[in-house]
C-alpha positions as CSV (number, residue, x, y, z in Angstrom):
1,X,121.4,11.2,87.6
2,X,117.7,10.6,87.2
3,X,115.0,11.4,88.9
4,X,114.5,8.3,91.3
5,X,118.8,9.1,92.0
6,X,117.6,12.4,93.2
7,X,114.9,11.3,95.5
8,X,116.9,9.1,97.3
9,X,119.6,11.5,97.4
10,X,117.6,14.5,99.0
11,X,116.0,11.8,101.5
12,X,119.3,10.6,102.3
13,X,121.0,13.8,102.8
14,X,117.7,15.3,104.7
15,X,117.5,12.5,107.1
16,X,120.6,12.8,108.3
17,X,120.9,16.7,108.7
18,X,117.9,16.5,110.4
19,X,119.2,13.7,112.7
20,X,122.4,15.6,113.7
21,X,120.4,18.7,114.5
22,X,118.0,16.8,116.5
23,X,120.7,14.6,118.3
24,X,122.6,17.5,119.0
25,X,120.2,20.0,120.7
26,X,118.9,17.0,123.1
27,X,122.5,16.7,124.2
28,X,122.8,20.5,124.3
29,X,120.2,20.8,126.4
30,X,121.0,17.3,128.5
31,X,124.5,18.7,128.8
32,X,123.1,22.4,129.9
33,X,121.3,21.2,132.9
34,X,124.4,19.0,133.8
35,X,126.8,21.8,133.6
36,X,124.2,24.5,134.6
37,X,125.7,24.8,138.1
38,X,129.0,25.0,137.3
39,X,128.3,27.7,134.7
40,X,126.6,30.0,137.3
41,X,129.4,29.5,140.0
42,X,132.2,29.9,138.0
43,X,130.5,33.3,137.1
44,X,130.6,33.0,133.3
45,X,128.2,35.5,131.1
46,X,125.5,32.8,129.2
47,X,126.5,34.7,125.9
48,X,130.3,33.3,126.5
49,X,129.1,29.8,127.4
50,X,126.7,29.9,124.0
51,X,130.0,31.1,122.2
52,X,133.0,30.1,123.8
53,X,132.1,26.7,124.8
54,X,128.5,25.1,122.9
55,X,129.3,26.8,119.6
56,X,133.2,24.8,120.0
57,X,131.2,21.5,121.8
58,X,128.9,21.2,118.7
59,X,131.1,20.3,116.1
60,X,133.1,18.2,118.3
61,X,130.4,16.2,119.3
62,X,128.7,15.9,115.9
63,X,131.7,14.4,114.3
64,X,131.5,11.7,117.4
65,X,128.1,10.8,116.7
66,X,128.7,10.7,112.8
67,X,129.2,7.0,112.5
68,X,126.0,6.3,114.5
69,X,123.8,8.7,112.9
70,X,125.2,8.3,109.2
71,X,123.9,4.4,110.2
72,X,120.6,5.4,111.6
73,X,119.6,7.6,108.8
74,X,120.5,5.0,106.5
75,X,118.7,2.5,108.3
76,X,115.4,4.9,108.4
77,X,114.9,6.0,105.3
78,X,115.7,2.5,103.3
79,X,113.8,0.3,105.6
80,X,110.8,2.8,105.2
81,X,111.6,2.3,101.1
82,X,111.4,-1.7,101.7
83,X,108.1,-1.3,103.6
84,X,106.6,0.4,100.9
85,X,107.7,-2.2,98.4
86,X,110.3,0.6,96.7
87,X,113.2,-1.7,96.6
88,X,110.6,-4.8,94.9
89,X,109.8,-1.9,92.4
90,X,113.0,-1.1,91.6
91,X,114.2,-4.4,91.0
92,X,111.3,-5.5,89.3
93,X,112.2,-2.7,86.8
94,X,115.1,-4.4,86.2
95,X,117.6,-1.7,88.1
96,X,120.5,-3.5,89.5
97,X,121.1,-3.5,93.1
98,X,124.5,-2.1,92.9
99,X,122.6,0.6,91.0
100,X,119.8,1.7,93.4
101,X,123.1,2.0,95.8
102,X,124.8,4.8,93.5
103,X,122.5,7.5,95.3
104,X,123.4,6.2,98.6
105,X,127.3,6.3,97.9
106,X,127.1,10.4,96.4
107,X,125.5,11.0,99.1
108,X,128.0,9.1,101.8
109,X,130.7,10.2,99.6
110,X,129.3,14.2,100.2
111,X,129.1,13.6,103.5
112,X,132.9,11.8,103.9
113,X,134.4,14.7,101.9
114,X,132.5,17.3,104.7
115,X,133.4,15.3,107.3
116,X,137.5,15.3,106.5
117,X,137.4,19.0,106.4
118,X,136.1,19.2,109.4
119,X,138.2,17.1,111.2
120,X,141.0,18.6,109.5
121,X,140.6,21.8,109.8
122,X,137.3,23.0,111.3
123,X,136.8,20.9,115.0
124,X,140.3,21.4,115.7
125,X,139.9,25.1,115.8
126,X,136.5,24.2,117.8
127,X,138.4,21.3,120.4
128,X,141.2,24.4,120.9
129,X,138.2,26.2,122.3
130,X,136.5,24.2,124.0
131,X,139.2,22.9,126.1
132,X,140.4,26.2,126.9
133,X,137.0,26.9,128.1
134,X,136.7,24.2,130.0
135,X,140.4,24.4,131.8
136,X,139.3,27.8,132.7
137,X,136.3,27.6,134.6
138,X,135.8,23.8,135.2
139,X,139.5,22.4,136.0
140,X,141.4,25.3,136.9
141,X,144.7,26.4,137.0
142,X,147.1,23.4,135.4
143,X,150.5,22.7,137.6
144,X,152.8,20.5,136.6
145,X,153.9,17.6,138.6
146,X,156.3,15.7,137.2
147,X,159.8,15.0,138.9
148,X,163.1,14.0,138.5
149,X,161.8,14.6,134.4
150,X,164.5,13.7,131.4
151,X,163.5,14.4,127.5
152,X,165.0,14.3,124.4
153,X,165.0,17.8,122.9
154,X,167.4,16.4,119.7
155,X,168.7,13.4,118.4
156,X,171.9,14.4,120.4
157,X,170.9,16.4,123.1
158,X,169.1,15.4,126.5
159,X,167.8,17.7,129.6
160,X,167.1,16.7,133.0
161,X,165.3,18.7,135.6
162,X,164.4,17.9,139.0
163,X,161.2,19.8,138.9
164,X,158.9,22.7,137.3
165,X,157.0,25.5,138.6
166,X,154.1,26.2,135.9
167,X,153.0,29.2,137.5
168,X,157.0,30.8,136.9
169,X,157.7,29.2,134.3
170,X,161.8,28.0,136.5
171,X,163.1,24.7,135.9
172,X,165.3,23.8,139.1
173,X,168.1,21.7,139.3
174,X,168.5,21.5,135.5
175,X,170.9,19.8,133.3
176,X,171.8,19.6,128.9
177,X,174.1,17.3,127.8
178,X,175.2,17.0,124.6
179,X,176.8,13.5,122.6
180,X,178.5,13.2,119.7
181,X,178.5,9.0,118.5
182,X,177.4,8.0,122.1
183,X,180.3,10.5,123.8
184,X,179.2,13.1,126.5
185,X,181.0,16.7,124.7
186,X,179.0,19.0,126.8
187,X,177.4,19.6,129.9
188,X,175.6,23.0,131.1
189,X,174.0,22.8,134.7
190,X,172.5,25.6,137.0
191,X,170.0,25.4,139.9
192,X,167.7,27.8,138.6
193,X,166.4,28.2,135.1
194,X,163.4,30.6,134.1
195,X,161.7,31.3,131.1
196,X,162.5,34.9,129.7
197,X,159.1,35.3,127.6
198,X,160.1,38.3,126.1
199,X,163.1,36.8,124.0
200,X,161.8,33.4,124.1
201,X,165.0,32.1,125.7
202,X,165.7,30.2,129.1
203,X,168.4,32.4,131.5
204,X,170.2,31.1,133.9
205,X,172.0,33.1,136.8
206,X,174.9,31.4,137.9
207,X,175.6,28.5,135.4
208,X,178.7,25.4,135.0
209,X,180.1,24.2,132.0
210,X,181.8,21.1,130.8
211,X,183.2,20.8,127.4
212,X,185.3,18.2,125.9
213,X,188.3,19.2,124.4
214,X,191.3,17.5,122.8
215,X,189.9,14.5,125.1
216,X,190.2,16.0,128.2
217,X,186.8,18.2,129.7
218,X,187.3,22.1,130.5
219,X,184.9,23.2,133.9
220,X,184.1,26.7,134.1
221,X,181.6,28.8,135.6
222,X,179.6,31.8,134.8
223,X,176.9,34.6,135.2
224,X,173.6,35.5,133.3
225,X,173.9,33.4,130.7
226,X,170.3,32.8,127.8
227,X,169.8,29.3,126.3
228,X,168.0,28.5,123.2
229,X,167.2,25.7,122.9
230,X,164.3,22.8,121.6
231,X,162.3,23.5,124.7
232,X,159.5,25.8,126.1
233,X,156.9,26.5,129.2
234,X,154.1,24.7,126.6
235,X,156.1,21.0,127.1
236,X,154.9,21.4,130.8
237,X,151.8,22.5,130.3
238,X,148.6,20.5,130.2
239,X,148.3,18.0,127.3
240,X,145.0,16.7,127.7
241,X,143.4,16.0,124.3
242,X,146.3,18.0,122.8
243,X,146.2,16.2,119.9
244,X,142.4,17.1,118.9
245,X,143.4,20.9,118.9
246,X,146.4,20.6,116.4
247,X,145.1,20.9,112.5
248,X,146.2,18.1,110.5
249,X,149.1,20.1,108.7
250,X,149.9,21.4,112.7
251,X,149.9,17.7,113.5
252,X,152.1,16.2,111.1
253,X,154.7,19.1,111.9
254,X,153.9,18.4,115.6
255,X,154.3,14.5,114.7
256,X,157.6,15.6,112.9
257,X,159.0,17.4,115.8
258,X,158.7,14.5,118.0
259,X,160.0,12.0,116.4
260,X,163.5,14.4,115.2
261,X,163.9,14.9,119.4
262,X,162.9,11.2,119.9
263,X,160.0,11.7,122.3
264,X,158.5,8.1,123.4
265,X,154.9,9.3,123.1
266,X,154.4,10.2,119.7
267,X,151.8,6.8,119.2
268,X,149.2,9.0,120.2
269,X,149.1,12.1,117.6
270,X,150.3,9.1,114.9
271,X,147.2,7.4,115.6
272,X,144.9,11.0,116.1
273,X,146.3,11.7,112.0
274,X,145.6,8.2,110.8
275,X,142.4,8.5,112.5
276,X,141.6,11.3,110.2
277,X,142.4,9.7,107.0
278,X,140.1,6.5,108.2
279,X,137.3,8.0,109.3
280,X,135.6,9.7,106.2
281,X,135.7,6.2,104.4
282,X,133.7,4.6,107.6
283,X,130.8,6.9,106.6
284,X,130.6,5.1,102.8
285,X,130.9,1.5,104.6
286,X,128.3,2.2,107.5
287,X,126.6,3.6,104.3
288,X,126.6,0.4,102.7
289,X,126.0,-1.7,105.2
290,X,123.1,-0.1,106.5
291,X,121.5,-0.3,103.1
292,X,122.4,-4.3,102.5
293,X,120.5,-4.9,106.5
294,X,117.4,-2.6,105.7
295,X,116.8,-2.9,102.1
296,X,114.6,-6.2,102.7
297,X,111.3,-6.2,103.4
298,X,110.9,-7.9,106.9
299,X,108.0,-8.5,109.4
300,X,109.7,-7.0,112.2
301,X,109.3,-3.5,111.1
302,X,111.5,-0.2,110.8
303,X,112.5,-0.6,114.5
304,X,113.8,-3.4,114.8
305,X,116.3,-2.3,112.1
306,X,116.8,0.9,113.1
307,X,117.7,-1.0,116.7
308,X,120.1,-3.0,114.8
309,X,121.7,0.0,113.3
310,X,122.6,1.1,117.0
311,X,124.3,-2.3,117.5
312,X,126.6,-2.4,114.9
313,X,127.8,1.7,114.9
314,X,128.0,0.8,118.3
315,X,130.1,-1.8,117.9
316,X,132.0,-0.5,115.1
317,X,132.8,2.6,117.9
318,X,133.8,0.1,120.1
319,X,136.3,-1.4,118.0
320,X,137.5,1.9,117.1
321,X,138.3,3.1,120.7
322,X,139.7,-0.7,121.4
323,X,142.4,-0.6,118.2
324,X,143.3,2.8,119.6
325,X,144.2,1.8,123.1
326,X,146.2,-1.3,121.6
327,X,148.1,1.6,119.2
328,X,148.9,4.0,122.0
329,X,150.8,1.3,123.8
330,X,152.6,0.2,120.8
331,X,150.8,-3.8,120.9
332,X,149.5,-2.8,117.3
333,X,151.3,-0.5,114.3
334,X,148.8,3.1,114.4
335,X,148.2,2.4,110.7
336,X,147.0,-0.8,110.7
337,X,145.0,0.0,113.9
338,X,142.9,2.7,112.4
339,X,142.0,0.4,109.6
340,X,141.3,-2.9,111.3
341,X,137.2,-1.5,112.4
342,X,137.2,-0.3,108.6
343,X,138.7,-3.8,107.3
344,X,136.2,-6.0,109.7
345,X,133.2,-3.8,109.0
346,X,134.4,-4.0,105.1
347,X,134.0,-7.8,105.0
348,X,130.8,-8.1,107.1
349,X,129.5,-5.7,104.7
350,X,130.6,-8.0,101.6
351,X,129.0,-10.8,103.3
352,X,125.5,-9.6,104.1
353,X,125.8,-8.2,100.3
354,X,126.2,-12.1,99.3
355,X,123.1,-12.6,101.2
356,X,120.4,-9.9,100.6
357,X,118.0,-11.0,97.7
358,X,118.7,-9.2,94.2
């Protein structure tokens, strides 16, 4: 690298650190003041909110902003190179404009690399957090409502339960049935079924069984009798955002598990891991399109571009949140879903490429 690669690179990479830290603390504080009252009446030390919730909400909300900000800083710092005639100079030297890029895509490709470890591994971790935090003291205790409920535990095996008491951890009025090519070979029911934490098992009191044998089914009854079986208190419990907490090796086992007991929601943890893999290369296109819409020198000035910038990361969140609802209800495979923004953005970048003066 030379010494004009290193300028831009330590501009590029400085810009946009600083932008994250400042973006951050104003929504830090903006979010402080918001939550201020609930913090003081839930009655929760300041040192545990610092900890337990901002230190979690930081990361989390960085990696939101990071197609927005990855844009902006772009934006700034190439648009203030055009208006000093930098990008003329370069050209005039006779650098290539693919060239004066390569700084540009080290330091997107730094950043993409960061970025996938921390939505990997790090923010998870920091969502897991959060979200306990903020059940705790701003949603309170979670009670599951569901009736009349039937899931798939194994590709052969089904339970029913008319409905389940979070705070005992009983299923009432519960039912496992068990097929063999389509035929019923078991049934278990009991009226009462709790959650025995300390050997991880469901017990039943008084319990009936149906077995097929010899094509004919065998009823009998019974007493005090432990069940172990695909299914705990945490498939009742509250799933909101449950995906963002789970690691990506934790989510693929997770996506793994659902799909051997045939659960019909697995579109939206298949789409969170996608998501993942997509993301990091969004930072190299913003990257490059931001430098293509900036690098020309233009009466309107560094605002107007930077203004632009918001536009299109907006937009380019919007399409991101609108292939994800048409995933999660199946209209669109998850894969191609999480790469359509990527795939649109890629081409609009190409095109204003074409465009800009070399």
């Amino acid at each position: 690298m030379k010494l004009l690669d290193w300028y831009i690179l330590k501009r590029f990479l400085v810009t946009f650190f600083f932008t994250v830290l400042l973006i951050i603390t104003v929504i830090c504080v903006i979010d402080l003041t918001e939550r201020l009252d609930d913090f003081l009446f839930s009655g929760v030390s300041m040192t545990a909110v610092f900890v337990d919730y901002y230190l979690n909400f930081i990361p989390w909300i960085a990696n939101m902003l990071t197609p927005i900000l990855i844009f902006i800083s772009t934006v700034f710092i190439t648009a203030r190179m055009a208006a000093h005639t930098e990008f003329i100079a370069m050209l005039s030297s006779g650098m290539s404009y693919v060239r004066i890029m390569v700084p540009y895509l080290i330091g997107a490709t730094i950043i993409a690399f960061l970025t996938f470890y921390l939505i990997g591994w790090v923010i998870p971790r920091a969502n897991q957090g959060r979200i306990d935090f903020e059940n705790k003291y701003f949603e309170g205790n979670y009670n599951f409502e569901g009736h009349n409920v039937h899931i798939k535990i194994s590709p052969d095996t089904y339970v029913y339960l008319e409905n389940y008491n979070s705070e005992l951890n009983i299923a009432y009025r519960f039912t496992l049935e068990k097929f063999e090519n389509n035929v019923l070979k078991y049934k278990f029911k009991t009226d009462k079924l709790d959650w025995r934490k300390q050997d991880s098992v469901w017990h039943a009191d008084v319990y009936s069984e149906r077995i097929l044998e010899n094509g004919t089914f065998q009823y009998q009854t019974g007493v005090n009798k432990d069940l172990r079986i695909s299914l705990s208190p945490a498939d009742f419990g509250n799933n909101y955002m449950l995906q963002t907490t789970f690691t990506l090796p934790e989510l693929e086992a997770y996506i793994d598990e659902l799909q051997m007991k045939g659960a019909e929601n697995v579109s939206v943890y298949i789409v969170e891991k996608y998501e993942r893999y997509t993301y990091p290369f969004a930072v190299i296109i913003l990257t490059i399109i931001g430098v293509v819409v900036s690098s020309k020198k233009s009466r309107e000035g560094t605002g107007f571009k930077i203004a632009l910038g918001f536009v299109l990361a907006f937009i380019y969140i919007l399409m991101v949140i609108v292939s994800r609802n048409f995933a999660n209800v199946g209209d669109i495979h998850p894969l191609l879903a999480c790469w359509i923004p990527n795939i649109i953005f890629s081409i609009i970048g190409f095109v204003l490429y074409r465009q800009v003066p070399k």
